[in-house]
C-alpha positions as CSV (number, residue, x, y, z in Angstrom):
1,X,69.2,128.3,-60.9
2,X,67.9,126.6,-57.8
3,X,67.3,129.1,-55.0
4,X,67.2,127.5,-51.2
5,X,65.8,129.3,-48.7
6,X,66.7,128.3,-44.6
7,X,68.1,130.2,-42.1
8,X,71.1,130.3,-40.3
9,X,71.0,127.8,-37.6
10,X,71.9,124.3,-37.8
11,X,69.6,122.0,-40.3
12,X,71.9,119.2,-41.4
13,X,69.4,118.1,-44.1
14,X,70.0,121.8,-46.1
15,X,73.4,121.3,-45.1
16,X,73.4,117.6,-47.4
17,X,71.7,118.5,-50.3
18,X,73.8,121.4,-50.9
19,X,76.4,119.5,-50.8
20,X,75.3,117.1,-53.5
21,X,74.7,120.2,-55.2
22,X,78.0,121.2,-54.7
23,X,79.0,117.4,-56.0
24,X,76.9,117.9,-59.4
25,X,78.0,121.0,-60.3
26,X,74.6,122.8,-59.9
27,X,73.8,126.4,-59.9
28,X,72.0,127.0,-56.8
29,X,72.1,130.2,-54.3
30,X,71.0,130.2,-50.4
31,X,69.2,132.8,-49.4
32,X,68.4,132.8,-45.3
33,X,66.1,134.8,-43.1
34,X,68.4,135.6,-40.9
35,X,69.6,138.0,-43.6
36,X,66.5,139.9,-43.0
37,X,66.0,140.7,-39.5
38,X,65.4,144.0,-38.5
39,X,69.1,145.2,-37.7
40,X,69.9,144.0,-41.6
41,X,70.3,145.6,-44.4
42,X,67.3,144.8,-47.1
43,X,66.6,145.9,-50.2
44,X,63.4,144.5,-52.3
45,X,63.9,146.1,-56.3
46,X,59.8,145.7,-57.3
47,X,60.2,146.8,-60.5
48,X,63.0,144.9,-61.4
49,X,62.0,141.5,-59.2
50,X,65.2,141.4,-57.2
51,X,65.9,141.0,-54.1
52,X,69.7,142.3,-52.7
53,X,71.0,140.4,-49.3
54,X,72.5,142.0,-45.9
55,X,75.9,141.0,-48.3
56,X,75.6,143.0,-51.4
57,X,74.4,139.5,-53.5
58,X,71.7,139.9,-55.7
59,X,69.5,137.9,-56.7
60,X,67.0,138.5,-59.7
61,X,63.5,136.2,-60.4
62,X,64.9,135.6,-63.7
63,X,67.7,133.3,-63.1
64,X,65.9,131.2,-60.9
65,X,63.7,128.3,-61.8
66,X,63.0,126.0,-58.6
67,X,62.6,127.3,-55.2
68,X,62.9,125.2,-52.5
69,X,61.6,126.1,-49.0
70,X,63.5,124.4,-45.9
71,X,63.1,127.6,-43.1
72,X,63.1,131.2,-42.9
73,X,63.4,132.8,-39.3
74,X,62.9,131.0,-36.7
75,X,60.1,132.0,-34.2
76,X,62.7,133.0,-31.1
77,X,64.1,135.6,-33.7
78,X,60.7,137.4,-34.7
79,X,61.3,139.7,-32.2
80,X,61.9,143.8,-32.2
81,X,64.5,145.4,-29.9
82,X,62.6,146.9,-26.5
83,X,65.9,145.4,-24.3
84,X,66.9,148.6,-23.1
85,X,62.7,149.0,-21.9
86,X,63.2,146.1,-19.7
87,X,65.5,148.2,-17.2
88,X,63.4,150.7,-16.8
89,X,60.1,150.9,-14.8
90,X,57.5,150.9,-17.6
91,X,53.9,152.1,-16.4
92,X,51.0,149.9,-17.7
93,X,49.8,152.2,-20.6
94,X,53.4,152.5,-21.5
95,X,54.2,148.7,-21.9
96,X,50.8,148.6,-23.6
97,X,52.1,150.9,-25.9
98,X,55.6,149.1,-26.7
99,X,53.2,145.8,-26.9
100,X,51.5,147.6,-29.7
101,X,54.0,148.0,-31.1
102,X,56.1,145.3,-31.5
103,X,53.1,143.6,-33.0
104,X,53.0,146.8,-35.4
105,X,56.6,146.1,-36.3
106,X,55.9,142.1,-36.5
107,X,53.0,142.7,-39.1
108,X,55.9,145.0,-41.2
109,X,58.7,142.7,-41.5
110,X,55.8,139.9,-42.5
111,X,55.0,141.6,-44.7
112,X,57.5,142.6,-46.6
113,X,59.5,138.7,-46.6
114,X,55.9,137.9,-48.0
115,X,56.7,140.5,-50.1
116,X,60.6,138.7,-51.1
117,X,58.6,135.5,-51.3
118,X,56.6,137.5,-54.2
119,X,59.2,138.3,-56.3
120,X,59.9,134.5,-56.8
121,X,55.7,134.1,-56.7
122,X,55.7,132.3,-60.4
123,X,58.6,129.6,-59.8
124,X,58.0,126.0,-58.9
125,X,57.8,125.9,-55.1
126,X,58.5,123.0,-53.1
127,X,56.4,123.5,-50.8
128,X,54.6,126.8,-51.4
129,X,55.5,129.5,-49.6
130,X,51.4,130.0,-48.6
131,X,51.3,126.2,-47.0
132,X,54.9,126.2,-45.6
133,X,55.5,126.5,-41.6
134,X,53.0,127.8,-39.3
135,X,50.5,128.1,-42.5
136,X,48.4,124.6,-41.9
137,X,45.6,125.0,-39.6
138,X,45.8,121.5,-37.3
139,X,42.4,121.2,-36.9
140,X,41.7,121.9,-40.6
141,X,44.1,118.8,-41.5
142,X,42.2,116.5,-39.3
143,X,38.7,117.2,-40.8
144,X,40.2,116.6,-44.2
145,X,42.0,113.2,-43.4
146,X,38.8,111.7,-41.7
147,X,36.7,113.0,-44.9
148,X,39.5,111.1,-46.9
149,X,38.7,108.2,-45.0
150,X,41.6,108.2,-42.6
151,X,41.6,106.9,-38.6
152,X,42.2,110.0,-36.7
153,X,42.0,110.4,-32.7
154,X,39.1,111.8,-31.0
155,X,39.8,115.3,-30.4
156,X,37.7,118.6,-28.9
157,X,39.0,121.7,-28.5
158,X,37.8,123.4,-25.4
159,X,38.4,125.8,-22.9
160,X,35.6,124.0,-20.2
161,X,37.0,122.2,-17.4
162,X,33.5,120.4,-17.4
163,X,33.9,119.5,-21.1
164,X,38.0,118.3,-20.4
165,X,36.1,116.3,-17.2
166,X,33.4,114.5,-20.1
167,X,35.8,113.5,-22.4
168,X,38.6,112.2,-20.2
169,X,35.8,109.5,-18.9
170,X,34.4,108.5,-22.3
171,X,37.8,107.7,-23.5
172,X,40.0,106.3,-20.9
173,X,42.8,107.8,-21.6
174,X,43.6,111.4,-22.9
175,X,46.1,113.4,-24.6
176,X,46.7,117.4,-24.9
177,X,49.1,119.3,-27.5
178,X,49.3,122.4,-29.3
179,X,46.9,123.4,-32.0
180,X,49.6,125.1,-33.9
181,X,52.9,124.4,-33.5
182,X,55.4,122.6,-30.9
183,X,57.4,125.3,-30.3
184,X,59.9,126.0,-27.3
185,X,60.0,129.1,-25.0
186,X,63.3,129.6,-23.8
187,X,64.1,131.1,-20.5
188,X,67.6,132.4,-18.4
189,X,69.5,129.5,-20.7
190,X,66.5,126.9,-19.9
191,X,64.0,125.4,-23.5
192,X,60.6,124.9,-22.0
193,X,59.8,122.5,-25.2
194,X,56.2,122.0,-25.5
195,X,55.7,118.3,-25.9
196,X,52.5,116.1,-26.3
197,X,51.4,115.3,-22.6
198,X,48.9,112.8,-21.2
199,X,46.5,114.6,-19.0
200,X,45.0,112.5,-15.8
201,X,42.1,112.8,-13.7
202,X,44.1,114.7,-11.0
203,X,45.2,117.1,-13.8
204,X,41.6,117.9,-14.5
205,X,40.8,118.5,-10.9
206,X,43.5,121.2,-10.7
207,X,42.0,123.5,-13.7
208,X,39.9,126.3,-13.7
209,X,36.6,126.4,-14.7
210,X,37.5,127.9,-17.7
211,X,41.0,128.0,-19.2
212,X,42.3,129.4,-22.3
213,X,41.1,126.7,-25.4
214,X,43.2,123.9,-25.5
215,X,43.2,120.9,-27.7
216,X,42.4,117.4,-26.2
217,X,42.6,113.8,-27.9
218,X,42.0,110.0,-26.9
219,X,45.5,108.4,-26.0
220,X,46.2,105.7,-29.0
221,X,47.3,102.9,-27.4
222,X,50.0,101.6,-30.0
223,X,52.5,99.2,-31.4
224,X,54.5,101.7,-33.2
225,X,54.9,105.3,-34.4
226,X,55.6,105.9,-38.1
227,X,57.0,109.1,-39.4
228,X,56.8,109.4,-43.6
229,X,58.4,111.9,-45.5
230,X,56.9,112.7,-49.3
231,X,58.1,114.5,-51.8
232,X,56.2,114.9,-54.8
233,X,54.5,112.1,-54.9
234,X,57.4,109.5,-53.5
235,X,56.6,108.1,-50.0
236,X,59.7,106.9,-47.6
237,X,58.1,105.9,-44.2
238,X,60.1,104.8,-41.3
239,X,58.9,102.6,-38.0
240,X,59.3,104.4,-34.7
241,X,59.3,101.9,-31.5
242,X,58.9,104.5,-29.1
243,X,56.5,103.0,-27.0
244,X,59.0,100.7,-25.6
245,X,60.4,103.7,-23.6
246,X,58.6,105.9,-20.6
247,X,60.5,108.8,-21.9
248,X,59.1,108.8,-25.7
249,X,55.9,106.6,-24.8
250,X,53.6,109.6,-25.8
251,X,55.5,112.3,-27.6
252,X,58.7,110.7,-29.7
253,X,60.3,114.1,-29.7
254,X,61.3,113.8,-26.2
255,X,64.3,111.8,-26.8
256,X,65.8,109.1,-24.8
257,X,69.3,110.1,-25.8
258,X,71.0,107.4,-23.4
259,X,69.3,104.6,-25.2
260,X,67.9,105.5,-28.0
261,X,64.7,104.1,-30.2
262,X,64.4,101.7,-32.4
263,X,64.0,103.0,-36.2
264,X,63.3,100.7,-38.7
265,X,62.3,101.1,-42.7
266,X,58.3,100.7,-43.2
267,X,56.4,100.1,-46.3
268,X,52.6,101.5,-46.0
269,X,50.1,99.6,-47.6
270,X,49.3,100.9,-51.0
271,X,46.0,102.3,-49.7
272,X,47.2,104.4,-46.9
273,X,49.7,105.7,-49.1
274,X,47.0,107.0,-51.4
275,X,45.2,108.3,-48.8
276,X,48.5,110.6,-47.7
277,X,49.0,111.4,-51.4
278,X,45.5,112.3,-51.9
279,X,45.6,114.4,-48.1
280,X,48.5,116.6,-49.5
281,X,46.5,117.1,-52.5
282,X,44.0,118.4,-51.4
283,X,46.0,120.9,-49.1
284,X,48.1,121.5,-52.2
285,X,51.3,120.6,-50.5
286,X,54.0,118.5,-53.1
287,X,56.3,117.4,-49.9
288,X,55.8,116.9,-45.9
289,X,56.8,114.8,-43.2
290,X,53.6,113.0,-41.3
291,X,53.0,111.5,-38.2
292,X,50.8,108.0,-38.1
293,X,50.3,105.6,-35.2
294,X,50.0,101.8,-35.6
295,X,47.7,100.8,-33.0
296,X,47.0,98.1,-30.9
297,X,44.2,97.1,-32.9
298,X,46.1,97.4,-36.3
299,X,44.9,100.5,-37.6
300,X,46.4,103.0,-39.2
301,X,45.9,106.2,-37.4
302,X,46.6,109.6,-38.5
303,X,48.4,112.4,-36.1
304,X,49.2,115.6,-38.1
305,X,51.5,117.1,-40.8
306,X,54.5,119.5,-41.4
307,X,54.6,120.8,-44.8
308,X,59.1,121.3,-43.7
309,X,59.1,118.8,-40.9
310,X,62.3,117.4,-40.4
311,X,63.1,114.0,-42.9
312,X,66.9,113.4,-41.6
313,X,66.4,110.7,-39.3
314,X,64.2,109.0,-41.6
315,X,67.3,109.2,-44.1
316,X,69.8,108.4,-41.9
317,X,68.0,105.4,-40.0
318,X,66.5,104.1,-43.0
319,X,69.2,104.6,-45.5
320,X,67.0,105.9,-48.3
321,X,69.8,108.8,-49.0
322,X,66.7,111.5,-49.1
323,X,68.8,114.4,-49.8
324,X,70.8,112.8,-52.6
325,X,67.4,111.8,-53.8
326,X,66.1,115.7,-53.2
327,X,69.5,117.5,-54.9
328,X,68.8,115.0,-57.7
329,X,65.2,116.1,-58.4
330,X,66.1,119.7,-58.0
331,X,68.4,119.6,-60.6
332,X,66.2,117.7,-62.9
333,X,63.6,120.1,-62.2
334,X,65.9,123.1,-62.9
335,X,67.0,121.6,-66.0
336,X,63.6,121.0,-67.4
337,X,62.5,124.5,-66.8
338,X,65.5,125.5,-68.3
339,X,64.6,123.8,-71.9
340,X,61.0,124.8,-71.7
341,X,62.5,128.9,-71.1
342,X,64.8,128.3,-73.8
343,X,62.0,126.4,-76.4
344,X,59.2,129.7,-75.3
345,X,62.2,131.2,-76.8
């Protein structure tokens, strides 16, 4: 049985592929995060490797033979529930102490879905639990693609308004975004999306002397953005002409949704696919969706990875059916474990 883990919000990609599933008759189960908050009911069987959902279902390791990992929880939800504290006039110590905590209570309930990703720990992953979301280290990433050979920006990380000052004049043009993740903070109904920003010589003026260590890179000037999406070992790129609109000139994500980009199918050349191929290798990843720029000099120029970044609007806009293509290999995958099980036997 395939076993598809997400969450309950909207991902239209999980949504497709189970329902070419559905279409082929598969035996698959959904198992979502959100089914193990901390108001849920959980139960994790050790003994018996089973895991029972906030809906009585239960699910035992030895029925399942693929797992595919889309989302868990998503990282508004990792919270505890200290509402009621807010009212009330909390003394420093005492908001110290529900602080404490809440981290306390994080540190539990990561623990123990580590401990629900355990009881599936000898299935074929796609990708593996340990390098899905939030588990690649940016910088890391970077160091390996240049070793491989790969363009990459320059980039410091720094928390010196001195050091911010240097590198701004040595390349022109620079660039600051998160070193882990884009998330968005959301505040009385408002997203706060934290977006790739270009950072000018007035911006530099206004910091502190020191700051709290931020990531900085060279603005690529470019021709186009491309986003690929691999899965073991098949590369689908797509072309992304952002740079003909002010809005998505230097982060893509901040769509124009008025007038669109352009979005066109790309073929890599065969070396920089083997490069990618040879990247996720190394960071034993079998799928993600990667970031390149095509710059004005024609080079290929690597951004960054997501091990579950989103590969939709390089199906849709290209055409290249990805989660037909995905439910497919899933079921091939499922049946082939199947007839090893049954030949071990």
């Amino acid at each position: 049985m395939i076993l598809i883990l997400s969450h309950e919000h909207i991902d239209e990609p999980t949504n497709t592929i189970i329902d070419w599933l559905s279409f082929y008759n598969a035996r698959f189960l959904r198992l979502n995060g959100d089914d193990f908050l901390q108001n849920k009911y959980v139960k994790i069987d050790i003994n018996n490797t089973t895991v029972i959902t906030n809906y009585g279902q239960v699910i035992n390791s030895n029925e399942i033979s693929i797992v595919w990992y889309r989302r868990w929880i998503k990282p508004t939800e990792k919270k505890t529930f200290f509402e009621k504290f807010k009212q009330l006039n909390f003394t420093n110590e005492e908001a110290l102490l529900v602080e404490t905590y809440d981290k306390y209570l994080q540190k539990e309930s990561t623990t123990y879905v580590n401990g629900i990703f355990s009881v599936f720990k000898d299935k074929l992953w796609i990708p593996k639990p340990s390098k899905a979301r939030g588990n690649i280290n940016k910088l890391d990433v970077l160091l390996r693609a240049k070793d491989i050979g790969m363009k990459i920006p320059n980039t410091i990380v720094t928390s010196s308004k001195k050091e911010v000052a240097l590198f701004l004049k040595a390349n022109g043009s620079i660039i600051t975004k998160p070193i882990y993740e884009a998330n968005c903070f959301d505040y009385k109904g408002e997203s706060a999306p934290m977006y790739t920003k270009e950072v000018s010589e007035n911006d530099v003026k206004a910091f502190p002397q020191l700051f709290f260590p931020s990531l900085f890179q060279k603005k690529i000037d470019k021709q186009f953005e491309i986003r690929t999406f691999i899965h073991r070992n098949k590369v689908y790129s797509m072309a992304m002409f952002s740079q003909n609109d002010v809005q998505t000139s230097i982060d893509f994500r901040n769509y124009n949704w008025v007038k669109p980009n352009r979005y066109v199918p790309f073929k890599l050349p065969q070396k920089e696919e083997e490069k990618l191929l040879k990247l996720l290798n190394d960071l034993d990843l079998n799928t993600g969706s990667i970031d390149l720029i095509y710059d004005d000099k024609g080079n290929y120029v690597f951004l960054e990875i997501n091990p579950v970044g989103q590969f939709g609007m390089v199906s849709i806009n290209c055409n290249y059916n990805l989660e037909k293509i995905i439910a497919n290999d899933l079921i091939a995958l499922s049946n082939e474990q199947k007839r090893t099980d049954e030949r071990d036997n």
